[in-house]
C-alpha positions in Angstrom: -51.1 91.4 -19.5 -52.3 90.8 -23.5 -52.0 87.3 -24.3 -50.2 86.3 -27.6 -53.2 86.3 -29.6 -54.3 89.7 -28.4 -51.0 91.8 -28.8 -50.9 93.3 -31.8 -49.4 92.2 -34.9 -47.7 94.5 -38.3 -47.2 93.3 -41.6 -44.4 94.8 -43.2 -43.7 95.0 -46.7 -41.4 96.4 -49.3 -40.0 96.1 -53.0 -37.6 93.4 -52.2 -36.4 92.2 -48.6 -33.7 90.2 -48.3 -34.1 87.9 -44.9 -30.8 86.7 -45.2 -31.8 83.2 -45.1 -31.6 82.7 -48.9 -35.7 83.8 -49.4 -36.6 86.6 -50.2 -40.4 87.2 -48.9 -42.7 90.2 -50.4 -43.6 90.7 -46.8 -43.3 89.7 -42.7 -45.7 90.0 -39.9 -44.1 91.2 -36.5 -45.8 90.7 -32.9 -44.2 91.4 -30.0 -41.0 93.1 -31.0 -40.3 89.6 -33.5 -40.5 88.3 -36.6 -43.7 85.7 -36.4 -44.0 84.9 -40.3 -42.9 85.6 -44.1 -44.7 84.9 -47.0 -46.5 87.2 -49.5 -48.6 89.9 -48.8 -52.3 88.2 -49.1 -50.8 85.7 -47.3 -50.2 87.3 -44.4 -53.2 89.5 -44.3 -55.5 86.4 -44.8 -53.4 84.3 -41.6 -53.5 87.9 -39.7 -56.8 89.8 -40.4 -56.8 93.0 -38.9 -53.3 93.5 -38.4 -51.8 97.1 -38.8 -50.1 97.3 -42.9 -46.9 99.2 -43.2 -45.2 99.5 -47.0 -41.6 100.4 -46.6 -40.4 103.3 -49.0 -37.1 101.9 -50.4 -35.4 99.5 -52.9 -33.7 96.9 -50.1 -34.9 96.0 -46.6 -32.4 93.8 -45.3 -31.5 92.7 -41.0 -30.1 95.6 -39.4 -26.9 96.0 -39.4 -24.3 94.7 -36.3 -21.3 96.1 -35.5 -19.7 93.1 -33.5 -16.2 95.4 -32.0 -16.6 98.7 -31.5 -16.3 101.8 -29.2 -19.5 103.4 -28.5 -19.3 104.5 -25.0 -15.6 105.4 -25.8 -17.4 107.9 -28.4 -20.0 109.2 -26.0 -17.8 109.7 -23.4 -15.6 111.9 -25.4 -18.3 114.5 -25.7 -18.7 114.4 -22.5 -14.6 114.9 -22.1 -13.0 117.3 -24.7 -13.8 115.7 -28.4 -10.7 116.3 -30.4 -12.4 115.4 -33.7 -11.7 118.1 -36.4 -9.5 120.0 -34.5 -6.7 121.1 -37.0 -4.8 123.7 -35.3 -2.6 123.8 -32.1 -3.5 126.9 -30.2 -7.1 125.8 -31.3 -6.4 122.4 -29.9 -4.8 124.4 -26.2 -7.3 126.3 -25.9 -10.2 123.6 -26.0 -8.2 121.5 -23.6 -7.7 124.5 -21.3 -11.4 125.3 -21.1 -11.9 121.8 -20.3 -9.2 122.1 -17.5 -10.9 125.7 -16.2 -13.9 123.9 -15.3 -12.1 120.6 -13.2 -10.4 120.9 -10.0 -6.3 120.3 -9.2 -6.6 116.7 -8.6 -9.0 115.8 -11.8 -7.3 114.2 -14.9 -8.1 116.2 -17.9 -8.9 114.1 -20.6 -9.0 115.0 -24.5 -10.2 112.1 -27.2 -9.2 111.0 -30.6 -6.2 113.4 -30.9 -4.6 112.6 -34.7 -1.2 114.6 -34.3 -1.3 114.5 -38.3 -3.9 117.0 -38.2 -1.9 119.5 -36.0 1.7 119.7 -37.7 4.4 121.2 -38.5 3.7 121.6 -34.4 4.9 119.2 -31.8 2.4 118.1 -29.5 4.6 116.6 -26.7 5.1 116.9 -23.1 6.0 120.6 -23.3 3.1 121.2 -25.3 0.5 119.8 -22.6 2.2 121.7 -19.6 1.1 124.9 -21.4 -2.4 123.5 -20.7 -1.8 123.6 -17.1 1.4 122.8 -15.2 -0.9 121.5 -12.4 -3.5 119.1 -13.3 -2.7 115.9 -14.8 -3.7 116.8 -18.8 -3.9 113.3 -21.3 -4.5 113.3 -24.9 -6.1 109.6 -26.0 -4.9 108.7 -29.7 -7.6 108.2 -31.9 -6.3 104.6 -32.0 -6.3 104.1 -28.1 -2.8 102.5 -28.6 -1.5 105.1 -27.4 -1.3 108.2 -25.6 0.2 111.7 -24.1 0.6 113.1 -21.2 1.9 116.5 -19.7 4.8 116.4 -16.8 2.1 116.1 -13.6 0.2 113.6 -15.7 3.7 111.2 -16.0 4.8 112.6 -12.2 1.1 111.0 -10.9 1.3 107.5 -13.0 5.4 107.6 -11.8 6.8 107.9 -14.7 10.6 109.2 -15.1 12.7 107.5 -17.3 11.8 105.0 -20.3 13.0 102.6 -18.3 9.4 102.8 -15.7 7.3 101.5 -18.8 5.4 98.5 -17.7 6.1 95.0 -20.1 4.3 95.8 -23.2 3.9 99.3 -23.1 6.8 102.1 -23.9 7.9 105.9 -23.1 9.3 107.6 -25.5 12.0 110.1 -25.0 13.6 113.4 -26.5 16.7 113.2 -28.4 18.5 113.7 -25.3 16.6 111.0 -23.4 13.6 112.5 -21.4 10.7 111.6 -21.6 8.3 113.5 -24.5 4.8 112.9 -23.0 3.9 109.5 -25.8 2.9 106.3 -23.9 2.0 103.3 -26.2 -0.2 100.4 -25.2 0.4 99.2 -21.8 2.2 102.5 -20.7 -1.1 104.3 -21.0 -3.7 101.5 -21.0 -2.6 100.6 -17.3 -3.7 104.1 -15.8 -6.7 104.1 -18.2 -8.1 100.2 -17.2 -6.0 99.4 -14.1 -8.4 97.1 -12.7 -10.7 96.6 -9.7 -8.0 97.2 -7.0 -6.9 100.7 -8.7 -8.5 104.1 -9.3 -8.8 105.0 -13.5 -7.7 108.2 -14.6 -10.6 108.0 -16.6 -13.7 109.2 -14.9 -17.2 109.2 -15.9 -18.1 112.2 -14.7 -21.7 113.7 -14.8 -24.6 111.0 -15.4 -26.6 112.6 -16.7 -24.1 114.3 -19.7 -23.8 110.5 -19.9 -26.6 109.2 -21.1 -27.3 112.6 -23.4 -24.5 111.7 -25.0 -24.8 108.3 -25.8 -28.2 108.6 -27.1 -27.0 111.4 -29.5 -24.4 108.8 -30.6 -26.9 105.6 -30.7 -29.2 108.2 -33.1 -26.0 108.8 -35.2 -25.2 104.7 -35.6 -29.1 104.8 -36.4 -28.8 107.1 -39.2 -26.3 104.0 -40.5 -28.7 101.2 -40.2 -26.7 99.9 -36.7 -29.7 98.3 -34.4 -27.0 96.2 -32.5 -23.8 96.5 -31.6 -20.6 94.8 -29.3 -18.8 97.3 -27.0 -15.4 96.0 -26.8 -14.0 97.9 -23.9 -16.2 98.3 -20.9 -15.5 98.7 -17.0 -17.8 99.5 -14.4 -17.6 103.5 -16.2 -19.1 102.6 -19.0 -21.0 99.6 -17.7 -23.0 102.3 -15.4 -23.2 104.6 -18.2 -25.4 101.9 -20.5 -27.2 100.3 -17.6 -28.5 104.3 -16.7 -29.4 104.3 -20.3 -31.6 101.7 -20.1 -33.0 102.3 -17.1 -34.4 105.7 -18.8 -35.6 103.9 -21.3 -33.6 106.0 -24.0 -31.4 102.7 -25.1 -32.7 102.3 -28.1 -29.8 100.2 -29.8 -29.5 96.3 -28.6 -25.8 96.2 -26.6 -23.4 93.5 -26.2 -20.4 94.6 -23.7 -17.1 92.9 -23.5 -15.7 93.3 -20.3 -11.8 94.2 -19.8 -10.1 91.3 -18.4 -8.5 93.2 -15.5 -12.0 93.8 -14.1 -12.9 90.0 -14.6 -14.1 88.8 -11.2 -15.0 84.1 -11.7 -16.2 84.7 -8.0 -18.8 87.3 -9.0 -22.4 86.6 -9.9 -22.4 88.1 -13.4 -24.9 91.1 -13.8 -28.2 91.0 -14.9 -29.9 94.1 -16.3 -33.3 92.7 -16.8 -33.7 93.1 -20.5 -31.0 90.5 -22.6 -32.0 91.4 -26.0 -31.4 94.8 -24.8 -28.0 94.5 -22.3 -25.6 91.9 -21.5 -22.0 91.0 -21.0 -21.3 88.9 -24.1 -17.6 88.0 -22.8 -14.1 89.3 -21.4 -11.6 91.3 -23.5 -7.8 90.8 -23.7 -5.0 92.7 -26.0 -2.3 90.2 -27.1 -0.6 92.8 -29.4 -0.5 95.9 -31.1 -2.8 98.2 -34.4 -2.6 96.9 -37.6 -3.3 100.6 -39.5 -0.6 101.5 -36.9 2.1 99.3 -37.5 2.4 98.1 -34.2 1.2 94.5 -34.3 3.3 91.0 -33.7 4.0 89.0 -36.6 6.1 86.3 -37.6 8.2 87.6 -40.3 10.2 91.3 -40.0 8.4 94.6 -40.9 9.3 98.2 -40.7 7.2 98.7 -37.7 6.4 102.4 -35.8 8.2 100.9 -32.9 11.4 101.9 -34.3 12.2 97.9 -34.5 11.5 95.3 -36.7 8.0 94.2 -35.1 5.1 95.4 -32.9 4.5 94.7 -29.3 3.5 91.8 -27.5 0.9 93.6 -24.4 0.2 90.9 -21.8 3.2 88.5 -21.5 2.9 84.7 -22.3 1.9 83.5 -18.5 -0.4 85.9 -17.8 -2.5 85.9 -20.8 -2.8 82.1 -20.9 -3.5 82.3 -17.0 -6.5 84.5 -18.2 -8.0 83.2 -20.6 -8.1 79.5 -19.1 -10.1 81.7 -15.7 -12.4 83.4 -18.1 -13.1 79.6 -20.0 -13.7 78.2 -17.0 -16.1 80.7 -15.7 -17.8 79.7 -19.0 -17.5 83.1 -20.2 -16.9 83.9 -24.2 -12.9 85.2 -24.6 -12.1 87.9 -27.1 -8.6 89.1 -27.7 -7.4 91.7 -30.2 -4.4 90.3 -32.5 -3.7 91.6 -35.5 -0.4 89.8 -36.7 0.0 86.3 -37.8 2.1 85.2 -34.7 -0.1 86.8 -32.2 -2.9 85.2 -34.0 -0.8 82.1 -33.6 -0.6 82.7 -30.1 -4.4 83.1 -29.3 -4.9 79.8 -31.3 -2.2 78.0 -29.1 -4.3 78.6 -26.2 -8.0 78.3 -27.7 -6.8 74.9 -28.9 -5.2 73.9 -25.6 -9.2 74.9 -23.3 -11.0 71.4 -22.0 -14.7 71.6 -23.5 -17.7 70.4 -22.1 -19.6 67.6 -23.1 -22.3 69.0 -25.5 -20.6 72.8 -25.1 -18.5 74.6 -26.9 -17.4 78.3 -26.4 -17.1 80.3 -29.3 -14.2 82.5 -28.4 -13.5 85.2 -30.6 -9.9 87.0 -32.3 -10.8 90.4 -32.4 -9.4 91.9 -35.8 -7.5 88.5 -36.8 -5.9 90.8 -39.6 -2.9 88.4 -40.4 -4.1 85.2 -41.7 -3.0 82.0 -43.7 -4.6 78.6 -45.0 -3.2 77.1 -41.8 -4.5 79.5 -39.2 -7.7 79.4 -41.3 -8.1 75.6 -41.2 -7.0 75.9 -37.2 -9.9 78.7 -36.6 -12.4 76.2 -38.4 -11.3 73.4 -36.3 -11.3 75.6 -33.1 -14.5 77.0 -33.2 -13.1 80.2 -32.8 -15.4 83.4 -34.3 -12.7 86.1 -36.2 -14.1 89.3 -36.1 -12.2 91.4 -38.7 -12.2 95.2 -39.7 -14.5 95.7 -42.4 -13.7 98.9 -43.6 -10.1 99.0 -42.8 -9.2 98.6 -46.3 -11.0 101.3 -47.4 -9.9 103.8 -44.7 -6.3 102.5 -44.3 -5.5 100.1 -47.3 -2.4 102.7 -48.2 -0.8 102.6 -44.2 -1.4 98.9 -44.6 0.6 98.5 -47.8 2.8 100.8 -46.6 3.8 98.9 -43.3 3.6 95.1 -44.6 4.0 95.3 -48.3 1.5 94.4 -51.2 1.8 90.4 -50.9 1.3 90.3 -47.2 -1.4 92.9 -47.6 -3.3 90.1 -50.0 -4.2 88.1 -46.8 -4.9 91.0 -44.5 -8.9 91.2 -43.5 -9.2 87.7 -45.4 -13.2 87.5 -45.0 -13.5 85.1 -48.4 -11.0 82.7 -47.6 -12.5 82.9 -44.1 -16.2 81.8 -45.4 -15.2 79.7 -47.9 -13.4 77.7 -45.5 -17.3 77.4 -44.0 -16.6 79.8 -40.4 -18.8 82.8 -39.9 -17.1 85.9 -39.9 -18.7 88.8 -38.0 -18.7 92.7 -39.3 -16.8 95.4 -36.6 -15.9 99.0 -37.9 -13.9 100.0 -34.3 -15.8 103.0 -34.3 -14.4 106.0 -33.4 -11.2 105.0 -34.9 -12.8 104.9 -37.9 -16.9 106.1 -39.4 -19.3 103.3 -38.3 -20.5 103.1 -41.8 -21.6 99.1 -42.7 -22.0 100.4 -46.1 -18.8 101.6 -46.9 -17.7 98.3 -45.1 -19.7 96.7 -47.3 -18.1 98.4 -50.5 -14.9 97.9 -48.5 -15.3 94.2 -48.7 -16.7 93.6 -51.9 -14.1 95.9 -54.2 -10.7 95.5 -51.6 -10.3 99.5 -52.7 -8.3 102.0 -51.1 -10.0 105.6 -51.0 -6.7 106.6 -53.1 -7.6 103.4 -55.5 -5.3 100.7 -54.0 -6.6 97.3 -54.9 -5.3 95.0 -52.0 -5.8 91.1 -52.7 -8.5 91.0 -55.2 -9.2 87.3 -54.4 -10.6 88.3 -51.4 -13.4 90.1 -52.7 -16.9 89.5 -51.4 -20.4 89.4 -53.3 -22.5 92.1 -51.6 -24.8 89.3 -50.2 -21.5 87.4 -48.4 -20.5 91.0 -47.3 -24.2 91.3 -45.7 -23.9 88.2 -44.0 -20.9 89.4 -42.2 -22.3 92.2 -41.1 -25.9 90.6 -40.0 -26.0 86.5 -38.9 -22.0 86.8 -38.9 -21.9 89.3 -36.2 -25.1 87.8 -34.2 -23.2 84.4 -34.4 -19.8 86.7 -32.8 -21.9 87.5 -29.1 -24.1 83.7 -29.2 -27.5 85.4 -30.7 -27.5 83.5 -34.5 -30.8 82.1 -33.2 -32.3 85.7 -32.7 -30.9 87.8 -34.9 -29.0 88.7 -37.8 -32.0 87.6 -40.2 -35.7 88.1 -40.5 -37.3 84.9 -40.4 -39.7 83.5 -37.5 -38.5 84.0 -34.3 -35.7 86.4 -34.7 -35.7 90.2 -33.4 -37.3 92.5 -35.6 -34.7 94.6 -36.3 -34.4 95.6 -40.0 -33.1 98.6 -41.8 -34.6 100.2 -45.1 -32.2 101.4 -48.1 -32.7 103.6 -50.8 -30.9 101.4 -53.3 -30.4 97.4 -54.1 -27.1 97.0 -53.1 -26.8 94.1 -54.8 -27.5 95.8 -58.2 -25.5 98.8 -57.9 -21.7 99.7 -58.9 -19.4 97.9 -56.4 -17.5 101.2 -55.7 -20.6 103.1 -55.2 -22.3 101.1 -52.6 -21.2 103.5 -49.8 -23.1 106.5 -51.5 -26.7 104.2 -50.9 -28.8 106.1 -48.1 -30.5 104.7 -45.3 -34.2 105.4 -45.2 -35.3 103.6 -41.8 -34.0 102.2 -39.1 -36.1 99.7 -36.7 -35.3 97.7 -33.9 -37.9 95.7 -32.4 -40.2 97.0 -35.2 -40.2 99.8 -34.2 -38.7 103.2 -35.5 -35.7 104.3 -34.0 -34.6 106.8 -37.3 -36.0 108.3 -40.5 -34.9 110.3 -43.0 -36.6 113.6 -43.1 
């Protein structure tokens, strides 16, 4: 094995690099997969004589970019299922699912993802529809916002469903006008089958290994092409937990993963896995659902709204007992917490119980609110206090600022995805898209951020406008700090992972509403190339 001093070192340089640290160094040596030093360009070739020279062909080399909540294996596995994207017909949607079900036997769930009924009207895709798939075979369409879900009649016959009245707590079936049951399942109804735990069989199987790992590595080159190095997983059971591990065990997991493990898989008497490679791999906590989507209109706030439920508010998932009961097991195992809650009062809720958890001496847990869309001073100044990490969308407002208005009105909608107020009130906020539900583009979350635009041109609470360097630290030492890795990544400065992407354009001096139209040039993750542009 090459000592230190013998492995080889590369000095990178480029018109401007931003480290993210508040310098701004002409160049940086790497060795080793890390950053060893910055300085300027004769300075490093004087400290390291003989080391390999690389200029960087673009206007901005910044950290890679992190994506601290999203779906990745969700999106590989798709392709591996029937991938619903772009479908915009319905016998065109049929007939994909009934290929898909030509190739499975009786007993195998057939399993279509991201269906967006918007895309299929004026038809009806209901119960009725899906039994002209096959009558036989249990046949489930997964909503592009996994909060919920359809099934045909042998799909509701096998998780016993009858009437509305067999929906779990947290979770509804809707009905007909005349009060059977149209195939829609929303949150726990569906999400029960799909993550039902260690004791339970999911409907959701992996299937071939092999398609597996194709897959994600198509989708791993496709975050790539965005500038993503790292990213946070923020559903994984043993499926998908096999699916990454086989990954890197071909050596063809080329992004750095961080999984968060559903809760009902969460096992304190279990030696937590070890994959060999931690700035590759590893379980960065356990993941709970406290409430509903916020681009849906399904999440638990304080004051009325015309929610999608038909009522006057979202849904609560997990019931008061049993979430706390959870999340004091998971703290005690020492593991992070993360739990998805949009509205204020499920917010509130999460913050009850963060604020409640003994700490010990010297240690303290940075537990995470996933999305953390609904937000005041209060909660704010609570969050700060807690030590808690908020993880909120950072494109949402771009991709859904018109449902969001829509649902919770103009002056609520000031406050929603409150990043400024968030760092100003000194707590590092991490970067997430929730890829697939919507593109894993950081730069477009990054014009997202700093403008507060609509695509149709709806400016939601211009006070919480970023500058494009506050936007980037979300989405680079913000996200690191989300999974415990500020002290390896999220900035290129000695000691930290390599991991750096190369733009076409300064972000920073570019029209705020154009910033998503910048390319990516090069992506590298342990400096080494993982994408160019040809």
């Amino acid at each position: 094995m090459k000592t230190e001093a013998e492995r080889p070192v590369r000095i990178f340089a480029a018109k401007r690099i931003m480290a993210m640290d508040g310098t701004e160094p002409e160049a940086f040596a790497t060795q080793d997969g890390r950053v060893v030093a910055t300085g300027s360009r004769r300075e490093l070739s004087e400290r390291f004589g003989g080391a390999e020279r690389i200029d960087l062909e673009g206007a901005l080399v910044i950290p890679g970019f992190n994506d601290a909540h999203c779906h990745v294996s969700q999106a590989a596995l798709a392709r591996v299922r029937v991938d619903l994207t772009g479908i915009t017909g319905a016998e065109e949607l049929r007939q994909a699912m009934r290929e898909r079900s030509a190739l499975l036997g009786e007993d195998t769930w057939v399993l279509g993802h991201a269906f967006d009924e918007r895309s299929i009207a004026p038809a009806t895709v209901d119960r009725h529809f899906l039994d002209g798939v096959s009558a036989t075979q249990p046949v489930v369409l997964i909503h592009y916002s996994y909060h919920k879900a359809i099934g045909n009649s042998r799909a509701l016959e096998l998780m016993g469903y009858g009437s509305p009245q067999d929906a779990p707590a947290g979770g509804e079936l809707m009905t007909d006008a005349d009060g059977r049951l149209n195939g829609w399942m929303y949150e726990r109804a569906w999400l029960d089958p799909w993550l039902p735990g260690r004791q339970r069989t999911s409907i959701a199987v992996g299937g071939d290994m092999e398609a597996q790992v194709a897959a994600l590595r198509t989708v791993n080159d496709e975050l790539h092409a965005a500038g993503i190095t790292s990213y946070c997983d923020a559903i994984v059971t043993p499926v998908e937990q096999e699916m990454y591990a086989a990954a890197l065990a071909d050596d063809v997991l080329t992004a750095r993963v961080n999984m968060l493990q559903w809760h009902s898989y969460f096992d304190e008497t279990a030696e937590a896995p070890s994959f060999g490679a931690p700035d590759r791999l590893r379980l960065a906590g356990v993941k709970m659902m406290l409430d509903g989507a916020l681009s849906g209109g399904t999440c638990l706030c304080h004051r009325p709204y015309p929610s999608a439920t038909g009522s006057d508010n979202g849904l609560q998932i997990l019931n008061d007992d049993e979430f706390t009961e959870t999340v004091h097991r998971v703290h005690a195992a020492g593991q992070r917490v993360a739990v998805h809650a949009n509205g204020d009062q499920a917010v509130d809720k999460v913050l009850r119980i963060y604020e409640s958890l003994p700490h010990r001496a010297g240690r303290r847990m940075n537990h995470r609110i996933e999305h953390c869309s609904m937000v005041d001073g209060s909660i704010i100044a609570r969050m700060r206090a807690a030590g808690v990490t908020p993880v909120p969308f950072g494109s949402f407002i771009h991709f859904h600022g018109k449902e969001i208005n829509s649902f919770y009105g103009p002056e609520w909608s000031r406050m929603i995805c409150a990043h400024k107020s968030m760092l100003d009130a000194g707590i590092a906020v991490a970067g997430s898209s929730d890829y697939p539900l919507v593109p894993a583009d950081p730069l477009m979350a990054v014009q997202s951020m700093v403008t507060r635009c609509s695509a149709e041109g709806l400016v939601l609470g211009p006070e919480q406008q970023l500058s494009v360097t506050e936007a980037l630290t979300v989405y680079t030492s913000g996200s690191a700090h989300a999974t415990g890795e500020s002290r390896i990544k999220g900035r290129l400065t000695p000691g930290h992972l390599a991991d750096f992407v190369v733009l076409d354009q300064d972000l920073t001096t570019m029209e705020p509403s154009e910033i998503g139209t910048a390319e990516v040039r090069s992506t590298w993750v342990g400096a080494a190339c993982v994408w160019q542009k040809s």
